[in-house]
PDB file as gemmi writes it, atoms N, CA and C in Angstrom:
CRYST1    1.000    1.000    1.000  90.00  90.00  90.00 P 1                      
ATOM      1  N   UNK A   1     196.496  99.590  34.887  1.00  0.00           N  
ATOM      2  CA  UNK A   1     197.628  99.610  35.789  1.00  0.00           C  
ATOM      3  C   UNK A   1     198.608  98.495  35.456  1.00  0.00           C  
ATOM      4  N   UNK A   2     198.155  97.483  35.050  1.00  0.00           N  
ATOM      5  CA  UNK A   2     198.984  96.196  34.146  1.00  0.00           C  
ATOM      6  C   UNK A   2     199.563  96.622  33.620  1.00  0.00           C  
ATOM      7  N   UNK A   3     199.378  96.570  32.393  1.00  0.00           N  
ATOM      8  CA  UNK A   3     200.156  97.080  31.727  1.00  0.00           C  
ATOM      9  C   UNK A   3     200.843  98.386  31.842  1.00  0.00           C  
ATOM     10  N   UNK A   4     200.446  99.453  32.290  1.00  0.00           N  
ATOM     11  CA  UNK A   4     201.343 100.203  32.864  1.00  0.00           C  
ATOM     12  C   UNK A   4     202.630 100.118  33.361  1.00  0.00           C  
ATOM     13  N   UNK A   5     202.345  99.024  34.618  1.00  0.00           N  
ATOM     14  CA  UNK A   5     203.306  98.357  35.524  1.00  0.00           C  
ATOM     15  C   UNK A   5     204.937  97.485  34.546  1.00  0.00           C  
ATOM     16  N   UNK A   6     203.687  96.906  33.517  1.00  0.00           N  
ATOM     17  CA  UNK A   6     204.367  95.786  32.756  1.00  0.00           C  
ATOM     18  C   UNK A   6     205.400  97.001  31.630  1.00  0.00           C  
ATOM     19  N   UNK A   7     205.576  97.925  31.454  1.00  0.00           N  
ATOM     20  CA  UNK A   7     206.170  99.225  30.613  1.00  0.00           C  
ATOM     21  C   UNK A   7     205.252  99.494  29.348  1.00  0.00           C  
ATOM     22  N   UNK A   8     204.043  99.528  29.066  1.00  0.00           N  
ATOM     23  CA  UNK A   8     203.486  99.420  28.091  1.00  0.00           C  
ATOM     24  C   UNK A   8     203.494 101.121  27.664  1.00  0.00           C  
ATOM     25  N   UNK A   9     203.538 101.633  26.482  1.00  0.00           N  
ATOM     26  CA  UNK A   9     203.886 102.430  25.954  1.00  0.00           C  
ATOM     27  C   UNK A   9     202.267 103.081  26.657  1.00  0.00           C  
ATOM     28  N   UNK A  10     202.227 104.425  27.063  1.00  0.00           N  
ATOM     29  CA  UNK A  10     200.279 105.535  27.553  1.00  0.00           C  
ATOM     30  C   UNK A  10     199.710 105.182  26.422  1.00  0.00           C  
ATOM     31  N   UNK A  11     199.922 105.515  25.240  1.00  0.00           N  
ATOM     32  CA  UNK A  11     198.946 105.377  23.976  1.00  0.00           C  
ATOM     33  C   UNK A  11     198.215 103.995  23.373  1.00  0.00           C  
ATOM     34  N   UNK A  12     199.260 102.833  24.016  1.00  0.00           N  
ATOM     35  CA  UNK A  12     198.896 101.518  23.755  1.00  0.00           C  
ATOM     36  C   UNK A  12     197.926 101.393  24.621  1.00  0.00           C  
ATOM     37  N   UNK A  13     198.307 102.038  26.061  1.00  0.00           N  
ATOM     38  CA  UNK A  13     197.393 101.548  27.543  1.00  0.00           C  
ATOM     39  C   UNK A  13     195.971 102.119  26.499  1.00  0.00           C  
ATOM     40  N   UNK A  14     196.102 103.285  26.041  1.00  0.00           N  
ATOM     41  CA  UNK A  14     194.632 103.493  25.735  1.00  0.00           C  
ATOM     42  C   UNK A  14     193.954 103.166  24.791  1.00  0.00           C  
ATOM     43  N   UNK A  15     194.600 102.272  23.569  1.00  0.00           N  
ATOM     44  CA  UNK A  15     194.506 101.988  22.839  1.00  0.00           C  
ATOM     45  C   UNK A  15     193.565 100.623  22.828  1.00  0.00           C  
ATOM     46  N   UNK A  16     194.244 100.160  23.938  1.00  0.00           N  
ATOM     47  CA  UNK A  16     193.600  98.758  24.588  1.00  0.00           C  
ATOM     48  C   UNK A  16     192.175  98.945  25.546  1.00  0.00           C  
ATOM     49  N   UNK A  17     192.409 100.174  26.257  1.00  0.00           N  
ATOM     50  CA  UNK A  17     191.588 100.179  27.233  1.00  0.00           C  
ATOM     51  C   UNK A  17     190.389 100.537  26.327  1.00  0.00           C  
ATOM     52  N   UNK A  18     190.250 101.188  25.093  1.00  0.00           N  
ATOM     53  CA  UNK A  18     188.859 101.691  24.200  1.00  0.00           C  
ATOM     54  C   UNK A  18     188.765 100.234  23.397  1.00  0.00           C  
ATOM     55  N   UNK A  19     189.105  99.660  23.506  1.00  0.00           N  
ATOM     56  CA  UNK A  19     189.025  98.104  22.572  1.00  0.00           C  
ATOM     57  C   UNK A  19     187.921  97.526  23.665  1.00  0.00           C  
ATOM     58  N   UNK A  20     187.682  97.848  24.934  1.00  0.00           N  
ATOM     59  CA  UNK A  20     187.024  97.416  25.417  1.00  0.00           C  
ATOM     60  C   UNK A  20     185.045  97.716  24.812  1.00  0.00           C  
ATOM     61  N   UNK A  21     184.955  98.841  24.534  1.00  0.00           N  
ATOM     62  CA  UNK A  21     184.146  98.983  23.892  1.00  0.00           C  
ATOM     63  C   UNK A  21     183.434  98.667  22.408  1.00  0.00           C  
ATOM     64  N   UNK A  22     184.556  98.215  21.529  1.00  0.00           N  
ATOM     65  CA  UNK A  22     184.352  97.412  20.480  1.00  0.00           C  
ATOM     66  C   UNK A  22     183.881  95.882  21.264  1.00  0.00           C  
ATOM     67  N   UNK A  23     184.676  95.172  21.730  1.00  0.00           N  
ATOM     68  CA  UNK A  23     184.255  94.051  22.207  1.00  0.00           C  
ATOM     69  C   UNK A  23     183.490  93.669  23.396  1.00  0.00           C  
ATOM     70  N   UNK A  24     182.490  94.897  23.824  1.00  0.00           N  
ATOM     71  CA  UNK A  24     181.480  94.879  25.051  1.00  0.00           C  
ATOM     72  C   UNK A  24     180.426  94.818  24.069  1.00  0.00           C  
ATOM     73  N   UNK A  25     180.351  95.974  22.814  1.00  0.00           N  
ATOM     74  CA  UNK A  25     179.301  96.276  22.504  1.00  0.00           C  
ATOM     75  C   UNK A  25     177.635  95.446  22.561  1.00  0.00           C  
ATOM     76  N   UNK A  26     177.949  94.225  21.887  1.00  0.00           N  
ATOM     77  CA  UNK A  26     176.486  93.387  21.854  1.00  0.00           C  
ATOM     78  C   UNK A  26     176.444  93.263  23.025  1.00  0.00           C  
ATOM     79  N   UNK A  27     176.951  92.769  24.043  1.00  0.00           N  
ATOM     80  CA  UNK A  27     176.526  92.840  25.411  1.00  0.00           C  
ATOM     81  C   UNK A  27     175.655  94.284  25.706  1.00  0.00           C  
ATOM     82  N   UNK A  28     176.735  95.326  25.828  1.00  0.00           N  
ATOM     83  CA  UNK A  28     176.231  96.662  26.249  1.00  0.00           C  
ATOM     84  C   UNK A  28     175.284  97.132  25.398  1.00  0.00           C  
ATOM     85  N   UNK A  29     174.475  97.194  24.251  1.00  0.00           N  
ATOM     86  CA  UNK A  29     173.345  97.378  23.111  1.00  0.00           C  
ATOM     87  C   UNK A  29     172.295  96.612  23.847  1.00  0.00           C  
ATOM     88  N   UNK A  30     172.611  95.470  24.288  1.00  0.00           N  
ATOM     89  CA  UNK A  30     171.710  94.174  24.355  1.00  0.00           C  
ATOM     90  C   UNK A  30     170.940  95.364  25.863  1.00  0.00           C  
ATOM     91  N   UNK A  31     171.829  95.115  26.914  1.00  0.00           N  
ATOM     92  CA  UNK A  31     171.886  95.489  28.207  1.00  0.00           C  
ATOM     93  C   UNK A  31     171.068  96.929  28.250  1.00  0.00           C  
ATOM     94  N   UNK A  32     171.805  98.201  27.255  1.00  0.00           N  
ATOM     95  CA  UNK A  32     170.837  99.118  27.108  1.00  0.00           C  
ATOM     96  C   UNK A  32     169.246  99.239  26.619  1.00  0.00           C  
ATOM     97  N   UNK A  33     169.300  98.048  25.410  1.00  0.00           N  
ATOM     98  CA  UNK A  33     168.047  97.505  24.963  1.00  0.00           C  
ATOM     99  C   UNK A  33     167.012  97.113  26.140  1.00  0.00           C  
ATOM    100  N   UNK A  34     167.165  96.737  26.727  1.00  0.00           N  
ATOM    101  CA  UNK A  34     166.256  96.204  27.783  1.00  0.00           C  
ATOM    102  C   UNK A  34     166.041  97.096  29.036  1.00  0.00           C  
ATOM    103  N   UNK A  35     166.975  97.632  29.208  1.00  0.00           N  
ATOM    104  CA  UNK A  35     167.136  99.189  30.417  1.00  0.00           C  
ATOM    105  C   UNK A  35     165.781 100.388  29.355  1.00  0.00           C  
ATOM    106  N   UNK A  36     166.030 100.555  28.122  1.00  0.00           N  
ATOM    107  CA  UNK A  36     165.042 101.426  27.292  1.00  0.00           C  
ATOM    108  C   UNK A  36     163.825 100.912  27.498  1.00  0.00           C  
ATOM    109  N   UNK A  37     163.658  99.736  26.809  1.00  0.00           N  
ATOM    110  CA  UNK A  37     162.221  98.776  27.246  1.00  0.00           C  
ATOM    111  C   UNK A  37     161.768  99.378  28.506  1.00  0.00           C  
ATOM    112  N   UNK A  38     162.311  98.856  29.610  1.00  0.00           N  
ATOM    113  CA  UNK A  38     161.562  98.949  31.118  1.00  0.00           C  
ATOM    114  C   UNK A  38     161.411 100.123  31.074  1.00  0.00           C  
ATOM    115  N   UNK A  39     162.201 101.379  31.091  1.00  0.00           N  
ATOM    116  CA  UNK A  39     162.121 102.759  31.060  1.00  0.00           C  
ATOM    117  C   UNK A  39     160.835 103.420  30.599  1.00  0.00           C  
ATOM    118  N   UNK A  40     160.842 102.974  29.209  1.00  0.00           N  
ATOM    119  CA  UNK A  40     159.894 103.321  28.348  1.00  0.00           C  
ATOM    120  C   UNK A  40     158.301 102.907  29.005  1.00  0.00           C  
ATOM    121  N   UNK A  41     158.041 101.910  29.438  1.00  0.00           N  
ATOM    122  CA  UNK A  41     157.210 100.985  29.880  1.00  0.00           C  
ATOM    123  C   UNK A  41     156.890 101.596  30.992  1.00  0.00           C  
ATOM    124  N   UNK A  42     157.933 102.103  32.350  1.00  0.00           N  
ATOM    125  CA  UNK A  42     157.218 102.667  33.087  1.00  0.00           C  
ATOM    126  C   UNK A  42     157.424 104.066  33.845  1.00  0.00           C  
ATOM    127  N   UNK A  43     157.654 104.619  33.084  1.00  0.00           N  
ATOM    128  CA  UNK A  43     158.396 106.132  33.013  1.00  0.00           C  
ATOM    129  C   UNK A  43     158.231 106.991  31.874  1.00  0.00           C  
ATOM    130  N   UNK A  44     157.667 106.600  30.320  1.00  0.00           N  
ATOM    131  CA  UNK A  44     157.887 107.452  29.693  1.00  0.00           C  
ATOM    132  C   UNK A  44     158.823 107.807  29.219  1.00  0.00           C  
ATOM    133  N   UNK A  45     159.001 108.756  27.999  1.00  0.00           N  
ATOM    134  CA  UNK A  45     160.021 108.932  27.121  1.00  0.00           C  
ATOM    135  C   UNK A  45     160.892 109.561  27.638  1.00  0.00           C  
ATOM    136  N   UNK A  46     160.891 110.573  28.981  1.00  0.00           N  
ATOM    137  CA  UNK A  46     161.727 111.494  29.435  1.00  0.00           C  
ATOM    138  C   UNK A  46     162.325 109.945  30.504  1.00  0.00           C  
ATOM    139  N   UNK A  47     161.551 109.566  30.989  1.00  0.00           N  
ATOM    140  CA  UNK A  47     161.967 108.143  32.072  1.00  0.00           C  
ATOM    141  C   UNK A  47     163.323 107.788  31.441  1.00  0.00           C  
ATOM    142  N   UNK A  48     163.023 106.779  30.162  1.00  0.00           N  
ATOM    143  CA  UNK A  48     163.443 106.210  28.910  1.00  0.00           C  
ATOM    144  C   UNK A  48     165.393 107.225  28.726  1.00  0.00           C  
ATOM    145  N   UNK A  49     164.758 108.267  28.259  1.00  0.00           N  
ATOM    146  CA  UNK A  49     166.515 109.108  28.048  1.00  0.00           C  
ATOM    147  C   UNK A  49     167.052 109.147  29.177  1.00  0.00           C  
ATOM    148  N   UNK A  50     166.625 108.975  30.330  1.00  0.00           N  
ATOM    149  CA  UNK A  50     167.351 109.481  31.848  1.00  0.00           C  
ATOM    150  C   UNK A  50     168.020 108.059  31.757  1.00  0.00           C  
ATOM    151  N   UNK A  51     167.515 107.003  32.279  1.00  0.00           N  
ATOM    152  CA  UNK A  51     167.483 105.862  32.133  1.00  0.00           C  
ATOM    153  C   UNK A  51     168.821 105.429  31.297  1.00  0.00           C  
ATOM    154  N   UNK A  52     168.381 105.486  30.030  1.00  0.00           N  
ATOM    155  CA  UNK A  52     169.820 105.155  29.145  1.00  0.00           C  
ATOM    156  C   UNK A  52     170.835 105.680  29.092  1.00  0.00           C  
ATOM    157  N   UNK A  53     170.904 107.706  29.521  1.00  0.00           N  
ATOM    158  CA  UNK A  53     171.903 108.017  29.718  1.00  0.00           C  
ATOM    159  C   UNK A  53     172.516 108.006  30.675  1.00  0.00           C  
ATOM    160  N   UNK A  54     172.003 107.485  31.581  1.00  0.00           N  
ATOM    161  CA  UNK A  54     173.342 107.430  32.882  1.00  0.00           C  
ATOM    162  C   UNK A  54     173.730 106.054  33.503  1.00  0.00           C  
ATOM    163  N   UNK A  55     172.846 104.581  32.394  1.00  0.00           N  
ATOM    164  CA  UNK A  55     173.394 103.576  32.341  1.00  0.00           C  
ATOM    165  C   UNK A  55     174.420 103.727  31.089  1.00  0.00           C  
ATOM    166  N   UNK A  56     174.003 104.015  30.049  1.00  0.00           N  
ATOM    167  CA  UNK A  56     175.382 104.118  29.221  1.00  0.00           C  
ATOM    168  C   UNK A  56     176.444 104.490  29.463  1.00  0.00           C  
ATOM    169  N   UNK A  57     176.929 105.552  30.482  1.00  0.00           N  
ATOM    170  CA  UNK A  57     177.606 106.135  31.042  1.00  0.00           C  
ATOM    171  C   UNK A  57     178.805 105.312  32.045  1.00  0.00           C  
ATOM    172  N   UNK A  58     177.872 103.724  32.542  1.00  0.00           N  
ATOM    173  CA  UNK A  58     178.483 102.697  33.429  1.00  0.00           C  
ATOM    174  C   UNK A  58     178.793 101.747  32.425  1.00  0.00           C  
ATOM    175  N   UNK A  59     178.537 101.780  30.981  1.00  0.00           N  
ATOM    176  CA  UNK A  59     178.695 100.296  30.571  1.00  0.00           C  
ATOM    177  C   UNK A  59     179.532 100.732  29.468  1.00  0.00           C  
ATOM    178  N   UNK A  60     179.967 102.063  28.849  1.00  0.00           N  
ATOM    179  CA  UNK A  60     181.108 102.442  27.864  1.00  0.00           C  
ATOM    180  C   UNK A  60     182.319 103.045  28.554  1.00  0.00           C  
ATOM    181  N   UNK A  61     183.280 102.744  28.358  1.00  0.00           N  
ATOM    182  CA  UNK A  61     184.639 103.481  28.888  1.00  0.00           C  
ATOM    183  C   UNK A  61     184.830 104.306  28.098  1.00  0.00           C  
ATOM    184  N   UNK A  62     185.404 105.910  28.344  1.00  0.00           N  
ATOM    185  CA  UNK A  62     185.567 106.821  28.031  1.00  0.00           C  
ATOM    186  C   UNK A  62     187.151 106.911  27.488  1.00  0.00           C  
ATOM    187  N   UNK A  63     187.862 107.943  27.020  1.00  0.00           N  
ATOM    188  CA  UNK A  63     189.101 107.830  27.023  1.00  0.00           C  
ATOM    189  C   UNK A  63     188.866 109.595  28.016  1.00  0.00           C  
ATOM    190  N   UNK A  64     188.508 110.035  27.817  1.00  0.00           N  
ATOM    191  CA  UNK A  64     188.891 111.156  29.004  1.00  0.00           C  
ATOM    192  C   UNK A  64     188.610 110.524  30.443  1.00  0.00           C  
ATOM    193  N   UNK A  65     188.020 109.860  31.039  1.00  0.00           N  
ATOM    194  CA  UNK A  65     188.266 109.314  31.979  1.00  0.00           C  
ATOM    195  C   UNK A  65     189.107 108.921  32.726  1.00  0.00           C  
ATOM    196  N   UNK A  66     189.711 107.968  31.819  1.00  0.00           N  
ATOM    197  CA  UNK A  66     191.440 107.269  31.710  1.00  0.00           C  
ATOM    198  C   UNK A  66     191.929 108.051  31.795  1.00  0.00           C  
ATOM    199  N   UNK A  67     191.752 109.618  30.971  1.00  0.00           N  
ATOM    200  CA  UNK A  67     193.275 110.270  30.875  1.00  0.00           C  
ATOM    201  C   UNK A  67     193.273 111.364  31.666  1.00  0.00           C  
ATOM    202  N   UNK A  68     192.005 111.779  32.668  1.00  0.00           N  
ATOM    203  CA  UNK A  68     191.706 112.193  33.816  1.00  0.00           C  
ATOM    204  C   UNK A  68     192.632 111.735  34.914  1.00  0.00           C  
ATOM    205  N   UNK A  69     191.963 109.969  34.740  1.00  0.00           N  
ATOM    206  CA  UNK A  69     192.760 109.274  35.905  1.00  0.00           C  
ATOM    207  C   UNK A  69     194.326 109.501  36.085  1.00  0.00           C  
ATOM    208  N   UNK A  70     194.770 109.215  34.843  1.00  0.00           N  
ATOM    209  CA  UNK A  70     196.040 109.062  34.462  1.00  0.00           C  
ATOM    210  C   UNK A  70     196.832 110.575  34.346  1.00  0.00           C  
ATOM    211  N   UNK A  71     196.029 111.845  34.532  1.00  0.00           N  
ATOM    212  CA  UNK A  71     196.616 112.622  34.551  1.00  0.00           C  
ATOM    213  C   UNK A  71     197.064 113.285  36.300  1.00  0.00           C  
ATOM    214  N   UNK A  72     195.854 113.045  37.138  1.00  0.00           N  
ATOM    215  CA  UNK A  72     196.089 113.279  38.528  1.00  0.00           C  
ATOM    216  C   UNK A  72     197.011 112.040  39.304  1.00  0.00           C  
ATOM    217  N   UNK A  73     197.198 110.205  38.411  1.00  0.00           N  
ATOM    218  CA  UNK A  73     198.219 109.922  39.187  1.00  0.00           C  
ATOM    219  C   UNK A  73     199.480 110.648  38.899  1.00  0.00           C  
ATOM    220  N   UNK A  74     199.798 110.876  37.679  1.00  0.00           N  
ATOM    221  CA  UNK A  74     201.478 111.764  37.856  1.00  0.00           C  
ATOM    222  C   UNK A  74     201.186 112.882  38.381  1.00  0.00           C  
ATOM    223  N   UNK A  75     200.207 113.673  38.535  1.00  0.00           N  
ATOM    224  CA  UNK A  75     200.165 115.090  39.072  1.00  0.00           C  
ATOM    225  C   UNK A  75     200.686 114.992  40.860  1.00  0.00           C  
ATOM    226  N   UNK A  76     199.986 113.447  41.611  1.00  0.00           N  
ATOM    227  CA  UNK A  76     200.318 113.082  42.630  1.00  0.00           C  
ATOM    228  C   UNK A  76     201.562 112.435  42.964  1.00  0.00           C  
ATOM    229  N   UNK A  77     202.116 111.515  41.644  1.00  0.00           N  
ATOM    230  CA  UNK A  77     202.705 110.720  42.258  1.00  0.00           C  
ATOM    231  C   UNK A  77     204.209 110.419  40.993  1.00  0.00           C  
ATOM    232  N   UNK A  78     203.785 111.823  40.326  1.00  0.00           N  
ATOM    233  CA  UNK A  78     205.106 111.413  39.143  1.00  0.00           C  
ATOM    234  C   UNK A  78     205.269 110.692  37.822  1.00  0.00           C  
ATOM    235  N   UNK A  79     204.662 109.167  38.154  1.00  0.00           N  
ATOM    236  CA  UNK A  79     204.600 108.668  37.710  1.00  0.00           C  
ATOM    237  C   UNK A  79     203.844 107.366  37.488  1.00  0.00           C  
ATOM    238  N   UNK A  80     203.172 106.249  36.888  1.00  0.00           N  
ATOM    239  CA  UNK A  80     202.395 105.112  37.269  1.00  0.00           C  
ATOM    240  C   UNK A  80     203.060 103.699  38.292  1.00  0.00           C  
ATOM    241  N   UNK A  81     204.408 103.917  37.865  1.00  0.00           N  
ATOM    242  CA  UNK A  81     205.278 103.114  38.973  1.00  0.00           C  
ATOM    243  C   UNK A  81     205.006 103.721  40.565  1.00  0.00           C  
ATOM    244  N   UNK A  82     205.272 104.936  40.488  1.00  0.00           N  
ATOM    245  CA  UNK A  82     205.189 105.526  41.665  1.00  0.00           C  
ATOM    246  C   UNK A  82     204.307 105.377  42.742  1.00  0.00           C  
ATOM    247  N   UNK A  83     202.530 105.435  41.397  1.00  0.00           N  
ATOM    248  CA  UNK A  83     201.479 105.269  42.438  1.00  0.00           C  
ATOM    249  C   UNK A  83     201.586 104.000  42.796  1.00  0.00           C  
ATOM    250  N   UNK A  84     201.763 103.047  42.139  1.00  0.00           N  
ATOM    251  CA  UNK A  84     201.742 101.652  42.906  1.00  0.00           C  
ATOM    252  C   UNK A  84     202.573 101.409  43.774  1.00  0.00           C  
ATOM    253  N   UNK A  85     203.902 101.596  43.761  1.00  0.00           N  
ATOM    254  CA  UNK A  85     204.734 101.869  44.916  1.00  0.00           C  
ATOM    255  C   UNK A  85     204.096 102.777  46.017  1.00  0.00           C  
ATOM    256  N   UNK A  86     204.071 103.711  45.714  1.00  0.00           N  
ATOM    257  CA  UNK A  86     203.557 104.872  46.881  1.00  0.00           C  
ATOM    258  C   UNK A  86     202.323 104.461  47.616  1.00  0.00           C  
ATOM    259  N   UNK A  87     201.356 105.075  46.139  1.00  0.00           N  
ATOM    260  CA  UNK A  87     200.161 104.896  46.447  1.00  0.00           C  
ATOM    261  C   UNK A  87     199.070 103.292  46.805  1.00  0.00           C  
ATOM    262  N   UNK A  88     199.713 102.337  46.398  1.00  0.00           N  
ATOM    263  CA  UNK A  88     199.030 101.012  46.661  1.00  0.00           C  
ATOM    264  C   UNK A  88     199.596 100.534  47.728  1.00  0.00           C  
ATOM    265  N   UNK A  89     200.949 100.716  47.924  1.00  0.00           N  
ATOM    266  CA  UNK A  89     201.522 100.174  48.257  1.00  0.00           C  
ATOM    267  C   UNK A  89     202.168  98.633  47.853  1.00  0.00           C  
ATOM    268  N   UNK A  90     202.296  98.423  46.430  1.00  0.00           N  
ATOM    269  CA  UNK A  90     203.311  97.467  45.998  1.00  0.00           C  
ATOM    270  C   UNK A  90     204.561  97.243  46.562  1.00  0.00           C  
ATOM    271  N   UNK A  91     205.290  96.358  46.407  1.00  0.00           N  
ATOM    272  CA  UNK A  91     206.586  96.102  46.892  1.00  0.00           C  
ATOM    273  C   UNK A  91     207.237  96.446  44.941  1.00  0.00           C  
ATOM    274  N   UNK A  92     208.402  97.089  45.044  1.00  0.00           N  
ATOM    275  CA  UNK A  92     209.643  96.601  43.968  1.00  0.00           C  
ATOM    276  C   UNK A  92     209.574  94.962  43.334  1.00  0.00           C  
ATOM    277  N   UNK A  93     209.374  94.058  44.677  1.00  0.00           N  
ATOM    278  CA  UNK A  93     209.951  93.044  44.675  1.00  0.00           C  
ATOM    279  C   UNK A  93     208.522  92.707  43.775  1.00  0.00           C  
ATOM    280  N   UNK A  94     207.597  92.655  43.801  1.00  0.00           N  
ATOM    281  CA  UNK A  94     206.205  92.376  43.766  1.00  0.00           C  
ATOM    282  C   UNK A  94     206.176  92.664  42.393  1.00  0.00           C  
ATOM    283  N   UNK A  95     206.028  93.742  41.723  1.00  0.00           N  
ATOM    284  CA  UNK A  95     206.230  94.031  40.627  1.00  0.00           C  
ATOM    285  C   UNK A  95     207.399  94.061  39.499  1.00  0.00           C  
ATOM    286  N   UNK A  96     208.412  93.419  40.207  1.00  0.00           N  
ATOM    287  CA  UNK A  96     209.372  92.865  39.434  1.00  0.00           C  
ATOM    288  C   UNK A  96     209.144  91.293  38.846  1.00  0.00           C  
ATOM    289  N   UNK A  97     208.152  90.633  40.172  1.00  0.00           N  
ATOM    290  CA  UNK A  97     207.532  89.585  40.147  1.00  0.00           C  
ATOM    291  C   UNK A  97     206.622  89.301  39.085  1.00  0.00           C  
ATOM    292  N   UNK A  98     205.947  90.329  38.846  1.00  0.00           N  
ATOM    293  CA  UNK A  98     204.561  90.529  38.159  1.00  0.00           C  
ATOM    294  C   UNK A  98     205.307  90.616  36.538  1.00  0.00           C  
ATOM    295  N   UNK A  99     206.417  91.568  36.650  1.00  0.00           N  
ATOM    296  CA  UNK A  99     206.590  91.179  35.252  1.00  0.00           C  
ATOM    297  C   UNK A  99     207.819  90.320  34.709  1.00  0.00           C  
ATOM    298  N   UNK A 100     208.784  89.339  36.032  1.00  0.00           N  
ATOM    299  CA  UNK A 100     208.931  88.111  35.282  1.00  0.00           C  
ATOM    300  C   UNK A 100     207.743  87.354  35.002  1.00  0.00           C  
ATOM    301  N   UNK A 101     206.749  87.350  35.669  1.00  0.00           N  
ATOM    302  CA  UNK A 101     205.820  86.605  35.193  1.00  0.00           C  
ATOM    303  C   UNK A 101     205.096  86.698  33.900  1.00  0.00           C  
ATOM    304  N   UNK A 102     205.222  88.044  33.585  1.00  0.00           N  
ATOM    305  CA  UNK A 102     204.171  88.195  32.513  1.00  0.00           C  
ATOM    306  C   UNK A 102     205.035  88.428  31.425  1.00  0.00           C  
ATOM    307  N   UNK A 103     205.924  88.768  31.531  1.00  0.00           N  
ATOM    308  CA  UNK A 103     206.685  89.329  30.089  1.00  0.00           C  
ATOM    309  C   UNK A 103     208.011  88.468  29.814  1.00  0.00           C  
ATOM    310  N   UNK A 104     208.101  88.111  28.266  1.00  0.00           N  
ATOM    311  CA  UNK A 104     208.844  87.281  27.797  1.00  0.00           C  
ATOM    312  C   UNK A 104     210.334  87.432  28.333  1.00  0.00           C  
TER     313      UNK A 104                                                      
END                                                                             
């Protein structure tokens, strides 16, 4: 929504938002590593796949997700300015704020 707000080009927003998964990974490997362990340990191999697939599911960002999200706010609201105006209820003033602040 930052960058959104801030005019960032949709393809950059997602461009950035899947970068999150390059730079989670050893965390999220580590995190699944040890979710498999316990699984395995006391559940079994079927335990074990349940287990990892629907924690993996919380610890990788998707890009259809995003573009799920991002497709029902304009379906609602036009546009990503809009929902924050509309839908958050931002002020103009607020987000004019947000990006003297942030942008050169």
């Amino acid at each position: 929504m930052v960058l959104s707000a801030l005019g960032v080009p949709w393809e950059t927003v997602v461009e950035d938002y899947l970068l999150s998964n390059h730079f989670r990974k050893e965390e999220n490997d580590k995190m699944l590593g040890m979710i498999r362990s316990f699984a395995a340990s006391h559940g079994g191999p079927d335990g074990e796949d349940i287990a990892f697939s629907r924690v993996e599911g919380l610890l990788y960002v998707k890009e259809k997700s995003l573009q799920a999200a991002h497709a029902e706010i304009i379906e609602r609201h036009g546009s990503i300015e809009a929902f924050l105006l509309e839908g958050l209820g931002c002020t103009a003033e607020g987000l004019q704020r947000l990006r003297d602040d942030l942008l050169e």
